[in-house]
C-alpha positions as CSV (number, residue, x, y, z in Angstrom):
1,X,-95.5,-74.7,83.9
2,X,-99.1,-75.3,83.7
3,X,-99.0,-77.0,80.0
4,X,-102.7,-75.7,79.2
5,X,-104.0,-76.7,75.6
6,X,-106.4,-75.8,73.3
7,X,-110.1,-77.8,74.3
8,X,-110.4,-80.6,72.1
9,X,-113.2,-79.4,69.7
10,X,-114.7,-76.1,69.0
11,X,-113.9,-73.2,66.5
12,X,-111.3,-70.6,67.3
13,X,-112.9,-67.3,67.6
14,X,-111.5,-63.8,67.4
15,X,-110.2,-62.6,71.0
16,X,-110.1,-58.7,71.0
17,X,-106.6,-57.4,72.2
18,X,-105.6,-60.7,73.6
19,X,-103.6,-61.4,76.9
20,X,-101.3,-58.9,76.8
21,X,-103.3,-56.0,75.8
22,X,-103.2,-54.1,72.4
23,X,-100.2,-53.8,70.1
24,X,-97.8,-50.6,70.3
25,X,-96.3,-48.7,67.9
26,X,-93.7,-50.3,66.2
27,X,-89.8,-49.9,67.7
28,X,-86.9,-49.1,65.2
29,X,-87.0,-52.8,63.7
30,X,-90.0,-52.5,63.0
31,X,-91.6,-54.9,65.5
32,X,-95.0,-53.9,67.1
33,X,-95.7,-55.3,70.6
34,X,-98.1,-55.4,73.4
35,X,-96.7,-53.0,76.6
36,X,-93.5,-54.9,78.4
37,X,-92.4,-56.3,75.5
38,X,-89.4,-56.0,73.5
39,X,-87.6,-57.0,70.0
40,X,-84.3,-57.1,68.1
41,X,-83.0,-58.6,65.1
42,X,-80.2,-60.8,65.9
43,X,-78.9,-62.3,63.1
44,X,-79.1,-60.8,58.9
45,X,-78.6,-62.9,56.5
46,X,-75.1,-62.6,54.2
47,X,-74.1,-60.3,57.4
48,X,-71.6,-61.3,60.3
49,X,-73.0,-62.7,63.6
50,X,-69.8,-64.0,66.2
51,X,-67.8,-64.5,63.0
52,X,-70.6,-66.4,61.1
53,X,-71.9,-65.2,57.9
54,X,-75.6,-65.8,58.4
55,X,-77.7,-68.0,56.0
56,X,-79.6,-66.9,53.4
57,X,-83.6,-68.0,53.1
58,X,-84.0,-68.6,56.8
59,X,-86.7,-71.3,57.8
60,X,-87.7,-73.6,60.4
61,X,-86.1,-73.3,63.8
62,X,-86.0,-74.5,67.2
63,X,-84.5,-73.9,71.1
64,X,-82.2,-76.0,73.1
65,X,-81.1,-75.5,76.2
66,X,-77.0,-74.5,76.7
67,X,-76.5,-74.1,80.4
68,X,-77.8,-70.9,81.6
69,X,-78.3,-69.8,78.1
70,X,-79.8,-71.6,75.5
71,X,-79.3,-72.4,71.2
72,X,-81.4,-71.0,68.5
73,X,-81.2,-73.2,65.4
74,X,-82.4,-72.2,61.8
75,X,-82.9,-74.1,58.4
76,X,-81.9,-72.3,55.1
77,X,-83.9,-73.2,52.1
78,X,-81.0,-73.0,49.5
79,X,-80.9,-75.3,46.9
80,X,-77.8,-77.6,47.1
81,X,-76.5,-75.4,49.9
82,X,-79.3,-75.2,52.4
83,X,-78.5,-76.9,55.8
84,X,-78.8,-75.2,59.2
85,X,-76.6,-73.1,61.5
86,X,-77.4,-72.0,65.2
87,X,-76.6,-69.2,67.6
88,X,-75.7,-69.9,71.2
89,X,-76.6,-66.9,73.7
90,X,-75.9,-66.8,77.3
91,X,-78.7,-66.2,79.7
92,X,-78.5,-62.5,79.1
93,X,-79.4,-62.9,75.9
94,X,-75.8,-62.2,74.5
95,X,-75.2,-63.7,71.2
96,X,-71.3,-65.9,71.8
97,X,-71.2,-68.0,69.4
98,X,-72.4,-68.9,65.6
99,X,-71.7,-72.0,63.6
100,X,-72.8,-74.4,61.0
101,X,-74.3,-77.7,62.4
102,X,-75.5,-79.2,58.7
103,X,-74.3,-78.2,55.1
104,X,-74.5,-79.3,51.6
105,X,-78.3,-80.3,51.2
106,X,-81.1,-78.9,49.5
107,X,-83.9,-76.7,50.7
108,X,-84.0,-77.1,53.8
109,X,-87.3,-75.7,54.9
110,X,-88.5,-76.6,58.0
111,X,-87.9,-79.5,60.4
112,X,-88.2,-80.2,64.3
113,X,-86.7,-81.0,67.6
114,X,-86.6,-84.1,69.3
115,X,-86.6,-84.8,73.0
116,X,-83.1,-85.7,73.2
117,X,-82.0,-82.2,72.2
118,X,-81.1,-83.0,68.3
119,X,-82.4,-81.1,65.7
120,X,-84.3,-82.7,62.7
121,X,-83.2,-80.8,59.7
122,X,-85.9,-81.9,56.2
123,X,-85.0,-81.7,53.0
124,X,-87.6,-79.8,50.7
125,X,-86.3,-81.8,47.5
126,X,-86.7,-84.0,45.4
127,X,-86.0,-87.9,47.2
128,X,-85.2,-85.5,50.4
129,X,-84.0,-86.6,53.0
130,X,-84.4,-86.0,57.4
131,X,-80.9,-85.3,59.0
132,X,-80.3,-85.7,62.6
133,X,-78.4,-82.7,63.8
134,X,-76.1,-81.7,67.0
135,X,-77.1,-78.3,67.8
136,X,-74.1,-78.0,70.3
137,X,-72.0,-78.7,67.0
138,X,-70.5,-81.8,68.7
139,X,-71.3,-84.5,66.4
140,X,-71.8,-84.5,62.8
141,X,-75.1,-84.5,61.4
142,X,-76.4,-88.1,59.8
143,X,-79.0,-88.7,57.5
144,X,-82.2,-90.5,58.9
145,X,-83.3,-92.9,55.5
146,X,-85.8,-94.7,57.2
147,X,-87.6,-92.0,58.1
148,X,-88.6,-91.7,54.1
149,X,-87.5,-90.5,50.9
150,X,-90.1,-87.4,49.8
151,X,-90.2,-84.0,49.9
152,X,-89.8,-83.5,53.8
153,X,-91.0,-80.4,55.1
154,X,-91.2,-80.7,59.1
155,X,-90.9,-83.0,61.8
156,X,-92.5,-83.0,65.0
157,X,-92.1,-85.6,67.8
158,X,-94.6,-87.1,70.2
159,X,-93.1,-88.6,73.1
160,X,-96.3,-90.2,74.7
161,X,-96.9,-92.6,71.3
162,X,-93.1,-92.7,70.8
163,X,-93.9,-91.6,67.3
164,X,-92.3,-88.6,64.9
165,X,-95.1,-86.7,62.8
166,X,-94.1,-85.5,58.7
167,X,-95.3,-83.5,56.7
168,X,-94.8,-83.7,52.9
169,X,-94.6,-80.3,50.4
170,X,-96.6,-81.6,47.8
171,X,-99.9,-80.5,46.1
172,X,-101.1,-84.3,47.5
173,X,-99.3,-84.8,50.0
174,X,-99.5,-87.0,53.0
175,X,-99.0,-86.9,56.8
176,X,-96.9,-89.5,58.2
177,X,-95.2,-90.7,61.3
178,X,-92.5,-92.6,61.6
179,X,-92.5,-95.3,64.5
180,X,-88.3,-96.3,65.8
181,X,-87.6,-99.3,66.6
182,X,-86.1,-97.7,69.6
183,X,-87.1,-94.6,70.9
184,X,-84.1,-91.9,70.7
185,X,-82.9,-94.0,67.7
186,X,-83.8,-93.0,64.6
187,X,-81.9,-95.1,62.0
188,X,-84.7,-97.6,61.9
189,X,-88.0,-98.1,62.2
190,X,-91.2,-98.4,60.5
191,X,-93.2,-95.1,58.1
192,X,-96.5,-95.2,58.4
193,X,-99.3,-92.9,56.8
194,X,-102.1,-91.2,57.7
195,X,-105.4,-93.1,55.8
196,X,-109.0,-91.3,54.9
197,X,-110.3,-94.1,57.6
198,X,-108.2,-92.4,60.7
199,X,-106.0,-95.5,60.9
200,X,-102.2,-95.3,60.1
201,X,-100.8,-97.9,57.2
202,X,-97.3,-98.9,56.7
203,X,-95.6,-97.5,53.7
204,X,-94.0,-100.3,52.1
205,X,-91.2,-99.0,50.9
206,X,-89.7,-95.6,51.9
207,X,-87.1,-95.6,50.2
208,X,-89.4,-94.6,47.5
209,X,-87.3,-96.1,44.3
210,X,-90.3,-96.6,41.8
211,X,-93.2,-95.1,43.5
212,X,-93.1,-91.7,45.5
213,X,-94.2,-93.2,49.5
214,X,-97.7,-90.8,49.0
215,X,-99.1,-93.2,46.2
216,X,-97.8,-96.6,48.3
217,X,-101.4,-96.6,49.9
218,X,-103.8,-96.4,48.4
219,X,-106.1,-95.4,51.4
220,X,-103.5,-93.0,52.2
221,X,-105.2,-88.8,53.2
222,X,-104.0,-86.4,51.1
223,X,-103.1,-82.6,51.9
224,X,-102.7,-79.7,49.8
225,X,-99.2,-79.2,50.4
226,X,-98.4,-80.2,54.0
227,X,-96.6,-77.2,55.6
228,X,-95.0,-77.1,59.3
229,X,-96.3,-78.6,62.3
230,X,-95.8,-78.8,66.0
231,X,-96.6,-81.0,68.6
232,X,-98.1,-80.1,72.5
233,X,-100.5,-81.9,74.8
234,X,-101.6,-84.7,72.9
235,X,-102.4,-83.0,69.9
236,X,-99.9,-82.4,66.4
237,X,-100.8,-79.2,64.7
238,X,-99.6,-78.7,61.5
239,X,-100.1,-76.8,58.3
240,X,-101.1,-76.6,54.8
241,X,-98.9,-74.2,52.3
242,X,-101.4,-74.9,49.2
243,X,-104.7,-73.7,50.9
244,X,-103.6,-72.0,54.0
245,X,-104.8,-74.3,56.8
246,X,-103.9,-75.0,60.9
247,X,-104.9,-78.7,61.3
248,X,-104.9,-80.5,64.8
249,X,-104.4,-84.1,64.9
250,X,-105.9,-86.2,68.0
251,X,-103.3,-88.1,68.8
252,X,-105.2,-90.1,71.7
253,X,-108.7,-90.1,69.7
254,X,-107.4,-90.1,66.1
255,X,-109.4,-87.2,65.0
256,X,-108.7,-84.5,62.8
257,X,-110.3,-81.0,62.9
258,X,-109.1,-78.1,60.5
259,X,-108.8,-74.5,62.9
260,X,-108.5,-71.8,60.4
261,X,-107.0,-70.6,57.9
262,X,-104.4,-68.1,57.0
263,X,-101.3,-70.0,59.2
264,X,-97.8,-70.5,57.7
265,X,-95.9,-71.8,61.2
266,X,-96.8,-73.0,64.6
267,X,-95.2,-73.3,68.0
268,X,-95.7,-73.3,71.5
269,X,-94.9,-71.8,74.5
270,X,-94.0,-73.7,77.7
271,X,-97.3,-72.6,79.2
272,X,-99.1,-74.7,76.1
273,X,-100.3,-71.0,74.2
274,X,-100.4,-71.7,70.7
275,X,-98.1,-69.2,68.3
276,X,-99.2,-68.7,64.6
277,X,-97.1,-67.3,62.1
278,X,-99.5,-65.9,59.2
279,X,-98.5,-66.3,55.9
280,X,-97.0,-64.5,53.6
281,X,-98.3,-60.4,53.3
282,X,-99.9,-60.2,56.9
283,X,-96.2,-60.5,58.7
284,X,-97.8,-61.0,62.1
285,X,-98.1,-63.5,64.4
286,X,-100.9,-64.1,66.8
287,X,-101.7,-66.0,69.6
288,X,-104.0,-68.8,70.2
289,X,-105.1,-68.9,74.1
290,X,-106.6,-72.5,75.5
291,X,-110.2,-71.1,75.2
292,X,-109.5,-70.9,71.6
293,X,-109.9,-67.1,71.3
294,X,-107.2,-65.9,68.7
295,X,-105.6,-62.3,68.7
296,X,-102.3,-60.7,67.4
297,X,-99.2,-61.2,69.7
298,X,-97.1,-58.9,67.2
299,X,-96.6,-57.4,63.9
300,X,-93.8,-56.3,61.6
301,X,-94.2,-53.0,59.9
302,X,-92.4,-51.6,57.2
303,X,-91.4,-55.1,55.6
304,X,-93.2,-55.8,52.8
305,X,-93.7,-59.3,51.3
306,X,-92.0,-60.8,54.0
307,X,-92.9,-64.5,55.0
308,X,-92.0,-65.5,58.9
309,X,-90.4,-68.6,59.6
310,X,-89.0,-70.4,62.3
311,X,-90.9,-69.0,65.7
312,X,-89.8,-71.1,68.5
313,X,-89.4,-70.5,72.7
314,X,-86.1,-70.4,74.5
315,X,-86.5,-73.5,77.2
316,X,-87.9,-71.1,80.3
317,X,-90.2,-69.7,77.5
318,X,-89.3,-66.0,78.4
319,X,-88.1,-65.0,74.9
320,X,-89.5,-66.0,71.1
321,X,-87.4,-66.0,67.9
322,X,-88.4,-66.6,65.0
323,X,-86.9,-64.8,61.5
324,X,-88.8,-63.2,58.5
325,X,-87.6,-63.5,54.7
326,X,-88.3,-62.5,51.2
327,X,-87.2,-64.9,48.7
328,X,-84.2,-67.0,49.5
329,X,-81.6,-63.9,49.3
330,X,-82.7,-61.3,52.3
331,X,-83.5,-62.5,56.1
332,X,-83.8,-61.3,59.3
333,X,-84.3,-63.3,62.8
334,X,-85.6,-61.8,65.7
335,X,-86.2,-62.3,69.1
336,X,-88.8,-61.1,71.5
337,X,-88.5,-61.0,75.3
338,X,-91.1,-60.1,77.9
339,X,-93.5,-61.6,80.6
340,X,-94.6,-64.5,78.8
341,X,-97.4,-66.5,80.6
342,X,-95.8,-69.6,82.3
């Protein structure tokens, strides 16, 4: 894999038709694609999949490796029932297997993967909490308190600082990392926040008791409702629910540069391509190319209101899946296959 990334600074700019050409017509899900690609839902929420009854409000996801095949794992933002559940496919692409791996918390909306192959599932609620998750459905999943007490919305790890970035659903919310003790060990360490001078501060208490962790310090950077986020090459892109942003942290020169607007969710492929889902009403998602030119990957016709949620890459990065809701009752998740760059 060639692991390309976006140049450090510099606007995006619109790119035409994009790598893989224009978009088709859309196919009988409704999924438009460039030529040699193709879609299918694989999972509807309240519906059966391998003797699962699929989860309502489906959110932030992720891919693990299983073999030959690999593990698709998806949040549910429920309140009080929320948690996550996963599908395991062999390498065909055949769906097996469906269970839960995390159940009895409350909006779960986003979260992340960590380089150990766990999965971190965020609480959206009030005092919410970051759960450590076995997508294999091995191990039970274990709450990470050290990691903060706020309204979590995604995790996104950066194996180079030894660091795991947050982001916080509020109107003034903060982005944070949180720094292990050891790395791969999650049940202590130290919570930092990002400050208005580029430097990180402890929060000195994250367990939050009697004052929420984004008024701790006072030099603490605050976002208008700190969204998803995704880390690749150096850099930790992450989003903005209450005005619509795509951020990109510096990891390496602590500098921060807002992209564009517009994004609801961000991944990457293997290759280093950015993926932006829009937000809610455009129900497309285009691709970002490392010279920063921008232009749909796909759309989804004839689902209106729909918010997508959730895209991330099988491990050899030849198929997408991601799912689209409206509300927290109807869901669909998808996945894409085709000649994806490596």
């Amino acid at each position: 894999m060639s692991h390309k990334t976006l140049p450090r600074t510099g606007p995006l700019l619109a790119g035409g038709d994009g790598l893989y050409g224009p978009i088709g017509r859309p196919g009988e899900s409704g999924l438009a694609l460039p030529q040699g690609f193709a879609g299918r839902v694989v999972a509807r929420s309240g519906a059966k999949v391998a003797g699962l009854t699929w989860h309502a409000a489906p959110d932030g996801g992720a891919c693990f490796p299983d073999g030959d095949g690999w593990i698709y794992v998806s949040n549910s933002e429920l309140p009080l029932l929320g948690g996550a559940s996963a599908l395991r496919f062999r390498a065909g692409g055949d769906v097996i297997d469906a269970y839960r791996i995390l159940s009895g918390t409350d909006l779960n909306r986003a979260g992340g993967a960590t380089p150990w192959h766990t999965w971190l599932s965020c609480e959206l609620g009030h005092r919410g909490r970051v759960f450590e998750c076995d997508p294999y459905g091995v191990r039970a999943a274990r709450p990470r308190l050290a990691m903060g007490r706020f309204r979590h919305e995604a995790a996104a790890c950066d194996p180079e600082r030894q660091v795991v970035y947050m982001t916080e659903g509020e109107p003034d919310g903060c982005l944070y990392r949180f720094r292990p003790g050891d790395w791969g060990d999650l049940t202590e360490g130290t919570l930092e926040v990002l400050c208005a001078s580029g430097r990180w501060r402890p929060v000195p208490s994250p367990a939050a008791l009697l004052r929420a962790t984004r008024h701790q310090v006072e030099e603490a950077r605050h976002f208008d409702g700190g969204d998803d986020c995704h880390y690749v090459g150096g850099v930790c892109y992450f989003t903005t629910r209450g005005d619509r942003g795509l951020w990109a942290y510096d990891a390496g020169g602590s500098t921060l540069e807002r992209l564009c607007e517009g994004v609801r969710a961000v991944t990457a492929a293997p290759s280093g391509d950015l993926y932006v889902a829009r937000d809610a009403g455009r129900a497309r998602i285009d691709l970002v190319a490392p010279d920063r030119s921008v232009a749909p990957f796909l759309r989804l016709v004839g689902h209106d209101d729909v918010e997508l949620t959730g895209p991330a890459f099988s491990p050899r990065g030849d198929r997408l899946c991601f799912s689209a809701r409206r509300g927290r009752t109807e869901g669909l998740t998808f996945e894409v296959t085709g000649p994806f760059r490596a």
